[in-house]
N, C-alpha and C positions, 0 to 999 in steps of 0.2 A: 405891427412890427415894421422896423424902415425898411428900404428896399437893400442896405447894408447888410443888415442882422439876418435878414432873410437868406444875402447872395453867402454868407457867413455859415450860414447852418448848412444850407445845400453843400456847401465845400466842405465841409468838417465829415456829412454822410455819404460822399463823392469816395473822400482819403479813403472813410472806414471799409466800405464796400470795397474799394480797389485793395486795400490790403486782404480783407476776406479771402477775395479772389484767388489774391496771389497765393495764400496760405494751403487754399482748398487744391490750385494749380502745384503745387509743390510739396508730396506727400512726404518726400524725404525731408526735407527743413521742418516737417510740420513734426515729425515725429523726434528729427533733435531736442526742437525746444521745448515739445513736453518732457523729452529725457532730463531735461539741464532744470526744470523746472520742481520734478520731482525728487531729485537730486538733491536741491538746494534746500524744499521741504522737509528730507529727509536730515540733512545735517543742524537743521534747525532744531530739530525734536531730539538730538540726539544729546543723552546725558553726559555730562565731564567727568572724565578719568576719577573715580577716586583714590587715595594714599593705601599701601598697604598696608591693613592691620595688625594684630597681635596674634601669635597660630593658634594660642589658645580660643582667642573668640570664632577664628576658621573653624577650628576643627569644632566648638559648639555646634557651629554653625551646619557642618555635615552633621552630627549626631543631632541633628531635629531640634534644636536648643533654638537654632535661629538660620535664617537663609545668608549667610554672609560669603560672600566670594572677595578674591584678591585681585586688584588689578596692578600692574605694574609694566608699564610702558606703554600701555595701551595692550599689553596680552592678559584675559583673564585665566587665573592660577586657582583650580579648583580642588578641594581638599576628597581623598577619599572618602568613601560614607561609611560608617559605621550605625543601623538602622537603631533606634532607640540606646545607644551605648552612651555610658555618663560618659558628661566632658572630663573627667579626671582620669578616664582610661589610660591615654597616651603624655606621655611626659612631656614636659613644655620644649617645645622645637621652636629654633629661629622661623623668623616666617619664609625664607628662602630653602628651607628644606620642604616644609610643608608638601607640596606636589611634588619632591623624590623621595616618597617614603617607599622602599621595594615593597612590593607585593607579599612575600614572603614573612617581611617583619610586622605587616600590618595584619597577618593572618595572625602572627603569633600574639600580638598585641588583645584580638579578641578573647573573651574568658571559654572556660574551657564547658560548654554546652551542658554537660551533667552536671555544673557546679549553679546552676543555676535557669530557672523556669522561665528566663526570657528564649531560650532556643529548646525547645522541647520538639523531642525526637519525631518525625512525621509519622503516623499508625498506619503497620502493615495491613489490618485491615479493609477488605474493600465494601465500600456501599454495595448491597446486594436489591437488585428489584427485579420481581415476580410479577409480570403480564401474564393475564387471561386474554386473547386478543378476543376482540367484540366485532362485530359487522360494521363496516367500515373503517375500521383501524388499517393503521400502515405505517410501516417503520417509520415513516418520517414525523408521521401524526404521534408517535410513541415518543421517538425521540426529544421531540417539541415541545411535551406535558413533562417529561422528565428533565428540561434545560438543558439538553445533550445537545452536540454541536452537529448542525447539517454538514458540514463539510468532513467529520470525519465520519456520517454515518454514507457518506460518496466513498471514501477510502474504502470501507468495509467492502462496501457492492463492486468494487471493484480489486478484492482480493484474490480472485480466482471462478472459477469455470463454476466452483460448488455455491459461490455466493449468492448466483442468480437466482436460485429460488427462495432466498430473506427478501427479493422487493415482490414476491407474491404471498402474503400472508394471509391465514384464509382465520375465518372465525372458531372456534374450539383451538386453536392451535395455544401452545404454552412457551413465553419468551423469558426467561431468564438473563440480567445481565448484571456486570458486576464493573463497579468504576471506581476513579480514585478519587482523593479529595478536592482535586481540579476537573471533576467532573470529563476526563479523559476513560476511554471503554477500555477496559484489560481484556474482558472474557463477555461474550455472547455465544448464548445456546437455545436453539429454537429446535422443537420438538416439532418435526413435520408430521411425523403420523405415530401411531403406535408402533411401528417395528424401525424407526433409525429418527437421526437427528442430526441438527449442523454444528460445531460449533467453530467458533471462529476466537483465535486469540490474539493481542496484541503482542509482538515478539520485538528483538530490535532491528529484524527485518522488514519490519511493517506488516500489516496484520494477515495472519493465517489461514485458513478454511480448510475443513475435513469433514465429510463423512462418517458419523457412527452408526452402524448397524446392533441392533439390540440382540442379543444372542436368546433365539426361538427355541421351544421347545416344540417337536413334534412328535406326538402322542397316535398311538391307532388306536382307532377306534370301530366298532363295529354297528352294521343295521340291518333286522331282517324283517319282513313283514311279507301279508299274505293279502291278494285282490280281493274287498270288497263291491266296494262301490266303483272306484277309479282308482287307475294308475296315481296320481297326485297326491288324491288326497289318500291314501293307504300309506302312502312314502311319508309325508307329512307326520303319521301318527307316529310312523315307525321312528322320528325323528330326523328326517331326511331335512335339510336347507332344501330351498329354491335350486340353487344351483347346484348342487350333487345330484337332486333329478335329473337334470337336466343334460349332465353329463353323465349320470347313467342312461337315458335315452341316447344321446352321442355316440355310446361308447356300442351296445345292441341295435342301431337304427339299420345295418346293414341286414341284421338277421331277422327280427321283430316288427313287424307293421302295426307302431302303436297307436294308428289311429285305425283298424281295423282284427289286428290280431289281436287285443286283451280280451281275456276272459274272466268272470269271476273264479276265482282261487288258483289264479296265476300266483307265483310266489317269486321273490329275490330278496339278493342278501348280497349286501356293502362292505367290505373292511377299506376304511377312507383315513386320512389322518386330519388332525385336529390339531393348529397352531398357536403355542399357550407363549406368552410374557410373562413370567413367573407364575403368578396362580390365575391372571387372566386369560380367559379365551378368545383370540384375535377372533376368528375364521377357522376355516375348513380347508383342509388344504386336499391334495388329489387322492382319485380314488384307486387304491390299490391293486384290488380284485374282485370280483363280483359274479353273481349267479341270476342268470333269470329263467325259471322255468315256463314256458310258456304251453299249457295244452299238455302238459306232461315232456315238453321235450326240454332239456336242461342244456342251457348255454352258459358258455363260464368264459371270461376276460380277467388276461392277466395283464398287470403295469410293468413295461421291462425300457432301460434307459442301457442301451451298449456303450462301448469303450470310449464312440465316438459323440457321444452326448445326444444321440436322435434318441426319441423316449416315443413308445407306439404300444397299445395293447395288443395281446393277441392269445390265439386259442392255448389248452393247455398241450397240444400238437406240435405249438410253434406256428403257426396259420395266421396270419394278421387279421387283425378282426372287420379293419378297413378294406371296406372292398371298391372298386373300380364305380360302383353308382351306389348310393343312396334308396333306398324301396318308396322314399314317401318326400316330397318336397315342404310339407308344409307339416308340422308339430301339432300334433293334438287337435287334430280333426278331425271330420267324421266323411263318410264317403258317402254323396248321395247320389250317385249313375255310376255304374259301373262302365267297362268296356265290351260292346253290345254290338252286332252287326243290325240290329233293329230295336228304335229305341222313339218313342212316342216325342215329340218335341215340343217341349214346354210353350216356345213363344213360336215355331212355325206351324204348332197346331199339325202335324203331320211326321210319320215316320221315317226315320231315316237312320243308315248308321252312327254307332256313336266311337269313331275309335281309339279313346281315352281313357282316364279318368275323371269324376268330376271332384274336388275335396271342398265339404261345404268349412266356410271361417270366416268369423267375423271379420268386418271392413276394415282393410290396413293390417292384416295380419301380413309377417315376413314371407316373401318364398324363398327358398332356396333353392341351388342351382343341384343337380343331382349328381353331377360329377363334374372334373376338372374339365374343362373347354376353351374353346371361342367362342361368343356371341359372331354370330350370321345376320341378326334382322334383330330389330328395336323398333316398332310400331305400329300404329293399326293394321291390322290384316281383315279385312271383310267381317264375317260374323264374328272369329274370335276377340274382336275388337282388339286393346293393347296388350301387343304380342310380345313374347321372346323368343328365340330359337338359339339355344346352342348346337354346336358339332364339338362330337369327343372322339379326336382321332379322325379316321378314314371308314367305319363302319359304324356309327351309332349318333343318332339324334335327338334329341329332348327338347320339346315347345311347351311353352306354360301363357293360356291364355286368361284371357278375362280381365286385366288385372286392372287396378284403380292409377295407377302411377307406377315410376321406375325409379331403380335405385340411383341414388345419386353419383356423376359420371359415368353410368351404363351407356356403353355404344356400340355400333360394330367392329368389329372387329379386335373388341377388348379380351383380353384375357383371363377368365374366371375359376374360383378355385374351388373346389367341394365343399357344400353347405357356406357358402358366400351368398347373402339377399342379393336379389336380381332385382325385385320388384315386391308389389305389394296387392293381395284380394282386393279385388272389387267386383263389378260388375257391367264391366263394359261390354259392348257387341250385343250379340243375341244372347242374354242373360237372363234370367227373370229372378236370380237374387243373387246375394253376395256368393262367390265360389272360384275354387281355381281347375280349369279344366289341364289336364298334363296328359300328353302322350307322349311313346317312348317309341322309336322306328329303329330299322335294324335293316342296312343296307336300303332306307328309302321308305323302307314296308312298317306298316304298325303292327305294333306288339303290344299282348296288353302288359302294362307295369307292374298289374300285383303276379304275374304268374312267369314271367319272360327269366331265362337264367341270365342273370348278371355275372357277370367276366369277376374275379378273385385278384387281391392284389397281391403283390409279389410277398413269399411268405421271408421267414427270419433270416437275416443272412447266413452260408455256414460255419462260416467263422466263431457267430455267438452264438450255436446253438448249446454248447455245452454248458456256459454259463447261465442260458435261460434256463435249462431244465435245472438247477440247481438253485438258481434264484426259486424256479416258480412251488417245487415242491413243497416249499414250509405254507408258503398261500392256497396251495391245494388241499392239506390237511383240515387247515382253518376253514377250507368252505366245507366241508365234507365234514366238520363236527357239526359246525350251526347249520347244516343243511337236516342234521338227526335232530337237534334240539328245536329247528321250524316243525318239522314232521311231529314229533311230541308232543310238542305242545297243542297242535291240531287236533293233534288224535283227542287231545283231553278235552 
């Protein structure tokens, strides 16, 4: 190349580069010229006005015949639509009327819907779908198999206070819902338990939520039976639930030391009621009155709820059956040390006083607290290893040692209620197996627990005493027949 062509080419990529420059230096001119650039692209691509047609080929043109629009000055003049409606519906109009046909005449213009199957009536009825929810289901996964829209199943959850428990749906539960032909929800009804249900409806408030309660039936029902083997299992035969034991234990633990007082041919008798759904039986519901004879001595607990809605058994005196402490912290267990001033020591090999009790129970069995208190002390103490100490009041004290662990939040200084777990059997300290040791002191001093008089709570107020004795009389009949027909039947 000459040394011309060369000096030639240098200056033509000199110019090019100083323009770059300048381009890249001046972000504002850089951005007009692309403005004016696209601009110009743009009216290049842009189609020519065309002539306005005939209204009949428009109005084709909105009834789906064909895509035709009006242009005229450069404004386009669009015809109403009429969806599948023949071109001969509307009578032939100038084309300048075309886009002022009022609203009103254009309605009249349409055929009259019953005269013909092209506008058929929308069906009141609603699509209905019936969930079983399965393990791992959830409304949104429900929603989603059924095409339902996430965003109105957000509205829902956010109709009120009652909605919140639709985004917890557990498995056996039953969902009902009912929608319309746009797949929009009318009515949702979720069955939370056997005794009520939600349901939620679309209103033109936006959707609703309520509570139904299923209207129960409660039935009495009666149980008596006589000690063979065990308390338990006698109840059991008798047709006792788990928990109406339980709360027949509850209801005599102030009187009855049932891990020490049952005897073979100890006897009682239940009048409890029984909570039906039509002809199903939910549960068990509370027990009304009750007999336990224990050794020949006859204890009776009646159910009374005063004016004021506090609901407490109590004797047929009027006496509440609750008393100030508990006889036994621990349920259906057996005693193996009694309270001893000399007592042979299992792991020091040596005598010495013993001044408790001991209650032997399996490992992790509940303790409970024997009366209302303060915790004083939460943890090891020397031999009894992991300790409790309550104070009840200004005279009386309760420690429960041995234990394997404490209940969860236990501290000092905490506040505890009657039959509240404290802790749990073990055998920590000087132990040589699973047990809870419990003493009861009484100004300081030990006492032993199964024989010390326990303080009485306050009895009936006198305001309702006249209503309980009239309440309790019809339930004292009733024990007093099935207490002859337990007796008879013995005898036989």
């Amino acid at each position: 190349m000459r040394n011309h062509e060369k000096a030639a080419a240098r200056h033509s990529r000199w110019g090019r580069n100083a323009y770059l420059q300048t381009i890249r230096r001046l972000p504002r001119l850089r951005l007009i010229l692309v403005g004016l650039g696209c601009a110009g692209l743009a009216m290049g691509l842009m189609p020519a006005p065309r002539p306005v047609g005939d209204a009949n080929e428009l109005v084709k043109g909105a009834a789906g015949v064909g895509e035709t629009a009006a242009y005229d000055d450069g404004r386009v003049t669009v015809p109403l639509a009429f969806p599948k409606m023949p071109a001969t519906a509307l009578p032939d109009l100038p084309p300048e009327a075309v886009a002022s046909i009022p609203l009103a005449r254009a309605a009249a213009s349409v055929p009259d819907r019953a005269d013909t199957e092209l506008y058929p009536e929308p069906s009141a009825d609603l699509e209905r779908h019936a969930v079983m929810i399965s393990k791992g289901d959830s409304l949104s996964s429900i929603f989603m198999a059924l095409g339902l829209s996430q965003a109105e199943l957000h509205r829902i959850l956010q109709a009120g206070d009652g909605a919140a428990a639709l985004s917890r749906v557990h498995e056996g539960q039953r969902l009902e819902l009912k929608v319309d032909v746009e797949k929009h929800v009318k009515e949702l009804v979720l069955d939370v338990d056997r005794t009520h249900s939600l349901h939620v409806v679309d209103t033109a408030d936006g959707f609703r939520v309520r509570r139904i309660d299923a209207e129960l039936d409660h039935r009495t029902a009666t149980a008596t039976g006589n000690i063979t083997s065990s308390l338990f299992l006698s109840a059991k035969q008798a047709g006792l639930s788990d928990r109406l034991i339980m709360e027949m234990v509850d209801i005599f633990a102030w009187d009855v030391d049932f891990a020490l007082d049952i005897r073979e041919g100890d006897r009682f008798t239940v009048i409890y009621q029984e909570i039906y759904n039509n002809a199903e039986k939910l549960g068990d519901g509370n027990i009304l009155a009750a007999e336990f004879v224990n050794r020949g001595r006859s204890t009776r607990a009646i159910q009374y709820t005063d004016s004021d809605g506090h609901s407490n058994y109590y004797t047929p005196e009027g006496r509440s059956m609750r008393k100030a402490f508990l006889r036994t912290p621990v349920k259906f267990s057996r005693i193996s040390s009694h309270f001893t001033q000399r007592r042979w020591h299992p792991v020091l090999h040596r005598f010495r006083a013993h001044r408790g009790v001991d209650y032997a129970a399996p490992m992790g069995t509940p303790v409970k607290a024997t009366g209302d208190g303060t915790v004083t002390f939460v943890g090891r103490h020397g031999g009894y290893g992991h300790t409790v100490i309550i104070q009840h009041g200004e005279k009386y004290t309760t420690l429960y040692a041995h234990l394997s662990r404490y209940a969860k939040g236990l501290k000092r200084n905490k506040r505890v209620l009657q039959g509240e777990t404290i802790g749990y059997v073990g055998k920590s300290g000087l132990a040589s197996g699973p047990h809870l040791h419990y003493e009861f002191r009484v100004n300081g001093a030990h006492h032993d627990p199964l024989k010390v008089a326990l303080p009485k709570a306050e009895p009936i107020a006198p305001k309702h005493r006249a209503d309980f004795f009239a309440h309790a009389q019809a339930f004292l009949a009733q024990l007093d027949l099935l207490a002859r027909i337990v007796v008879a039947s013995k005898d036989e």
